[in-house]
N, C-alpha and C positions, 0 to 999 in steps of 0.2 A: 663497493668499498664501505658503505656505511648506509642508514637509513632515515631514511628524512620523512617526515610527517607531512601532509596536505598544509597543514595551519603554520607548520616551521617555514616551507618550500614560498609559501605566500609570504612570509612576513621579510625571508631575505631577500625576497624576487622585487615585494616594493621599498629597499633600500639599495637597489641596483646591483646585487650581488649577485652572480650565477654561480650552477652547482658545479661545474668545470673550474671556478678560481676555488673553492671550496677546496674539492679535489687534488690541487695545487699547492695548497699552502699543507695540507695532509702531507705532499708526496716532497715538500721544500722546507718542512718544518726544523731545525738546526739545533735551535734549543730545547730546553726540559717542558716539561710542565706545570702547571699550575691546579689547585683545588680552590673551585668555591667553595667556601665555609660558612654564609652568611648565611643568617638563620629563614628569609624571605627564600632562598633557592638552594634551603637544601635537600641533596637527591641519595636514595639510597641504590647504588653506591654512589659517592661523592662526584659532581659533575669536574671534568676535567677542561680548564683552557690552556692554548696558546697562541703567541702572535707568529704569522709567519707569512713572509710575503709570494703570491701569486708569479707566473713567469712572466710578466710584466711590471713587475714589483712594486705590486697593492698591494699597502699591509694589512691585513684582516687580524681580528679575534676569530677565533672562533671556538666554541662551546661544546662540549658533548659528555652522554652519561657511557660510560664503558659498561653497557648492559646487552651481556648476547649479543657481543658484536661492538659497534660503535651507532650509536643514537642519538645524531646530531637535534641539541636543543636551539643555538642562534649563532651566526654570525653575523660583524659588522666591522667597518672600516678602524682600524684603530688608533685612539686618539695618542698623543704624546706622552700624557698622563697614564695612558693604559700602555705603552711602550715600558715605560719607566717600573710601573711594579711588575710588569713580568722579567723584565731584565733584574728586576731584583731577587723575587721571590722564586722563580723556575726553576726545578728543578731536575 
């Protein structure tokens, strides 16, 4: 479905995330998406998030560059404040 890095795989792996909720929130995603813009992460092409929650309904972010496919850069738990600009900004 998408490709994940050794150094990505570790960095979700030690905030308790598995690549199966990953998967999940992929295949349970509802709404639009989002683009980082910020000039610290930006990708060429533009990195793409959304929140969307797991089948057990963890909401994650999660991160990726739409390059040759899907090339997951991070996911992580998302907070209320990051709930709130994607319900705003998603498109």
């Amino acid at each position: 479905m998408f490709r994940i890095s050794p150094d990505v795989l570790d960095k979700i792996t030690k905030r308790g995330i598995r690549v199966i909720e990953v998967e999940q929130c992929f295949l349970n995603r509802e709404g639009g998406l989002c683009d980082d813009t910020r000039a610290q992460h930006l990708t060429d092409p533009l990195t793409k998030w959304f929140v969307a929650s797991t089948d057990k309904g963890r909401e994650l972010k999660i991160m990726y560059v739409p390059k040759d496919g899907i090339e997951l850069k991070s996911a992580y738990e998302a907070t209320p404040e990051i709930c709130r600009i994607y319900n705003k900004y998603a498109r």
